[in-house]
Structures are given as C-alpha cells and as structure tokens.
C-alpha positions, 0 to 999 in steps of 0.5 A: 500500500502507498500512502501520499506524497511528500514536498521540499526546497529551494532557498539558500542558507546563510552562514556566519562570517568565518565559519569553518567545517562546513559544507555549501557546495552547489549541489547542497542548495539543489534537491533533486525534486520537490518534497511534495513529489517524494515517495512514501509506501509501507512497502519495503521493495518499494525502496531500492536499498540506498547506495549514499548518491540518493538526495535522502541519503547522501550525508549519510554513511549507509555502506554501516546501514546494510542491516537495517534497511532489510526486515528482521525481527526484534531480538526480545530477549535483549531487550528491555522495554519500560513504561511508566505512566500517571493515572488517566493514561491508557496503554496498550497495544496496536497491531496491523489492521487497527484504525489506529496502526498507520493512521498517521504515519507513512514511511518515506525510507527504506528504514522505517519501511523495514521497520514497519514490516519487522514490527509485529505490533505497536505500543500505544498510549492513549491520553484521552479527552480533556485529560490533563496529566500532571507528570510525563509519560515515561518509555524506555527503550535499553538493548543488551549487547550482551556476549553476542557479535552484533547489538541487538536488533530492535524494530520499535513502533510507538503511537501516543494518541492524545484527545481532544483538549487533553494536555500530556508530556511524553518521554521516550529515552533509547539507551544501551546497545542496538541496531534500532529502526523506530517508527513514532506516529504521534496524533494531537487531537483538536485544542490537545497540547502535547510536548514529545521529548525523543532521547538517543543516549545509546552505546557508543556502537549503537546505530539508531534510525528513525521515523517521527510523524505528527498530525497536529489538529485545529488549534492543537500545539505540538512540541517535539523535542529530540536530544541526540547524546550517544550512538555510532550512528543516529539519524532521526527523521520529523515530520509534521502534517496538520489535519485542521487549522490554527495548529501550532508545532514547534520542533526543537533538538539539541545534539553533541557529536564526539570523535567518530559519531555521525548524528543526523536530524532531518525534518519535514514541515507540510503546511496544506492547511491554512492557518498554521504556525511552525517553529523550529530550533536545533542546535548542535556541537561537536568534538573530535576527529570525524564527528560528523552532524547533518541538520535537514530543514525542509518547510513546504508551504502549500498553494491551500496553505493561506496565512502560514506562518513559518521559521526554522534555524540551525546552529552548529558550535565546533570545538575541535579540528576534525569536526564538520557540521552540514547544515540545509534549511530549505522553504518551498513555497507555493502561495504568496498569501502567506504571514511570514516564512524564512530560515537561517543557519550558522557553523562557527567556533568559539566566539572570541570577543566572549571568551575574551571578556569572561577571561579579562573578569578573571576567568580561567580559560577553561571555565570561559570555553565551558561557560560559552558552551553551556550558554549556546545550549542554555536557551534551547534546553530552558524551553523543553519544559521538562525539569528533569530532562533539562537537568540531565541534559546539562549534566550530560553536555558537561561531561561531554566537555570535559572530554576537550576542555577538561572536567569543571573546576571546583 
C-alpha cells in the first residue's frame, strides 16, 4: 500500500562570517525534486536499498546501514522495554489492521519501511479527552549487547494518541546497545497540547534510525523535542502534517557529536492547511576527529496553505579540528498569501570577543570555553519544559566537555 506524497526546497542558507567545517557546495542548495513529489509506501521493495548518491541519503554513511534497511525481527530477549505512566493514561497495544496502526504515519525510507514490516505490533498510549496529566509519560527503550557479535536488533513502533483538549508530556529515552529502526506516529487531537521529548543516549556502537510523524489538529500545539547524546550512528527523521487549522508545532533538538559519531536530524514541515504556525530550533556541537552532524530543514508551504506562518534555524558550535557540521534549511513555497516564512543557519567556533571578556573578569580559560558552551545550549534546553530532562541534559553536555576542555573546576 502507498500512502501520499511528500514536498521540499529551494532557498539558500546563510552562514556566519568565518565559519569553518562546513559544507555549501552547489549541489547542497539543489534537491533533486520537490518534497511534495517524494515517495512514501509501507512497502519495503518499494525502496531500492540506498547506495549514499540518493538526495535522502547522501550525508549519510549507509555502506554501516546494510542491516537495517532489510526486515528482521526484534531480538526480545535483549531487550528491555519500560513504561511508566500517571493515572488517566491508557496503554496498550496496536497491531496491523487497527484504525489506529498507520493512521498517521507513512514511511518515506527504506528504514522505517523495514521497520514497519519487522514490527509485529505497536505500543500505544492513549491520553484521552480533556485529560490533563500532571507528570510525563515515561518509555524506555535499553538493548543488551550482551556476549553476542552484533547489538541487538530492535524494530520499535510507538503511537501516543492524545484527545481532544487533553494536555500530556511524553518521554521516550533509547539507551544501551542496538541496531534500532523506530517508527513514532504521534496524533494531537483538536485544542490537545502535547510536548514529545525523543532521547538517543545509546552505546557508543549503537546505530539508531528513525521515523517521527505528527498530525497536529485545529488549534492543537505540538512540541517535539529530540536530544541526540550517544550512538555510532543516529539519524532521526520529523515530520509534521496538520489535519485542521490554527495548529501550532514547534520542533526543537539539541545534539553533541564526539570523535567518530555521525548524528543526523532531518525534518519535514507540510503546511496544506491554512492557518498554521511552525517553529523550529536545533542546535548542535561537536568534538573530535570525524564527528560528523547533518541538520535537514525542509518547510513546504502549500498553494491551500493561506496565512502560514513559518521559521526554522540551525546552529552548529565546533570545538575541535576534525569536526564538520552540514547544515540545509530549505522553504518551498507555493502561495504568496502567506504571514511570514524564512530560515537561517550558522557553523562557527568559539566566539572570541566572549571568551575574551569572561577571561579579562578573571576567568580561567577553561571555565570561559565551558561557560560559552553551556550558554549556546542554555536557551534551547530552558524551553523543553521538562525539569528533569533539562537537568540531565546539562549534566550530560558537561561531561561531554570535559572530554576537550577538561572536567569543571571546583
């Protein structure tokens, strides 16, 4: 079965003087067709396995990929699965055939198609009507390499169903050791205000790819949030559609790629209906001889698409010699009756004037370049809304730090 069509890009981004480790070649600002015109099925066959010249997938290093893009199933017994969730909150499962499996969802890569056909059923949390959840819904996801060759294979499906006028926070952290394909269909329900925060701090031999598709409704918001601390390789997809109008989505993302890691975000906006915000905001450092990171944004504002409006911006902190950081926003745009849309992205280093202030106050070096870094994250990190979240997530990017700058001072 083939499900509907996706849309992308035309504009050129603009980077800060002197920026370094960054890719703006020719064919950067070309894609090879508009997203509206992109293949989506739930058919594997349907996508040839993907040899790296592919629009798609030409960042990304698919030659370590090779078993992710066949069906097999989930190897459950290195696998842990846990929920944790508040009163008012329904879990269950779906399977092929339920109106809900799918209804929101189409995978657009031969990934997430053999993840669909690897998964024999979905975890599915239902929030609903008019529910409000004072505490997060919490998942996570832990693979156990154990004494085998290879991590674990783990095809995972999760819906989050959330009800008309219902609020609700949900957490889902992948961790440990995997060969992980994830689709994620999250539904918002008309006025529902959901906040989905994804965490990949795996293993540093994990590969993870994934799929995350919203439908937002009339006057529904959406945040989504995606921290990418750990894995060999991490690639996640977004994609977000709305089904009514007044819709909101803001998408935000932090990331921090060391020495050898390749983490790779991609997402797609569909404005078809009229009337709908969108925001995204993803920011990004990087350490270390080939830490490689990919940020996609790609916003189709559709010709039934009146009164959008619509901004998306990447930044990229490079902290070390070896790094490199790609970086593609793109806007298609089909009406001119539009409230506003545009885009910006950057990749620099340490911001000198910064450093040199912190260090005249007497200020070690160190600390300087530390403190910098903490407040390039700061403000993205502030705006996940989930205390504990936050907290962990400065903790985590301290010790990232203390990798190339050394561990805090006392």
């Amino acid at each position: 079965m083939t499900g509907a069509q996706e849309t992308a890009p035309q504009s050129p981004m603009t980077q800060r003087p002197g920026a370094k480790a960054h890719t703006d070649s020719g064919a950067a600002f070309v894609p090879d067709q508009s997203r509206a015109e992109r293949l989506t099925s739930y058919d594997v066959a349907d996508f040839p396995v993907p040899g790296g010249r592919e629009e798609d997938w030409r960042f990304t290093p698919v030659d370590r990929l090779a078993g992710l893009f066949q069906v097999e199933p989930t190897d459950e017994s290195r696998l842990t699965f846990e929920v944790s969730a508040p009163q008012g909150v329904e879990i269950g499962d779906a399977k092929a055939g339920d109106p809900v499996f799918g209804s929101v969802m189409r995978p657009a890569d031969r990934a997430s198609a053999a993840a669909w056909a690897g998964a024999e059923k979905a975890t599915l949390v239902t929030i609903p009507n008019e529910v409000e959840l004072s505490e997060s819904v919490r998942i996570t996801i832990t693979g156990d390499r154990g004494s085998g060759q290879r991590p674990p294979r783990v095809n995972g499906h999760l819906i989050v169903d959330v009800g008309r006028f219902a609020k609700a926070t949900v957490v889902l952290t992948h961790k440990g050791s995997a060969e992980c394909a994830t689709n994620v269909e999250l539904r918002v329900g008309d006025g529902a205000d959901l906040t989905f925060v994804t965490v990949q701090e795996w293993d540093d031999d994990a590969i993870h790819l994934a799929q995350n598709d919203a439908l937002v409704g009339r006057d529904a918001k959406l945040k989504h949030v995606t921290v990418t601390l750990g894995g060999e390789i991490v690639r996640v997809c977004t994609n977000v559609r709305y089904s009514g109008p007044g819709g909101y989505a803001n998408a935000i993302g932090v990331y921090f790629a060391d020495a050898g890691q390749h983490q790779e975000h991609r997402l797609f906006v569909d404005h078809e209906t009229p009337s709908c915000v969108s925001n995204v905001e993803y920011k990004g450092a990087l350490q270390g001889d080939s830490a490689h990171t990919v940020w996609i944004g790609d916003v189709l504002i559709r010709a039934t698409a009146e009164g959008t409006s619509t901004y998306e911006l990447n930044r990229n902190l490079i902290l070390t010699d070896g790094a490199r950081a790609d970086s593609v926003p793109n806007l298609e745009i089909e009406t001119g009756e539009i409230i506003g849309a545009g885009h910006a992205s950057a990749t620099g280093r340490f911001d000198d004037e910064q450093l040199f202030y912190l260090e005249s106050r007497g200020i070690p070096q160190d600390e300087a370049r530390r403190l910098v870094v903490r407040g390039f994250f700061a403000d993205i990190v502030n705006r996940i809304g989930v205390p504990e979240v936050q907290e962990h997530l400065m903790g985590a990017i301290d010790a990232e730090l203390s990798l190339s700058i050394g561990p805090a001072s006392v």
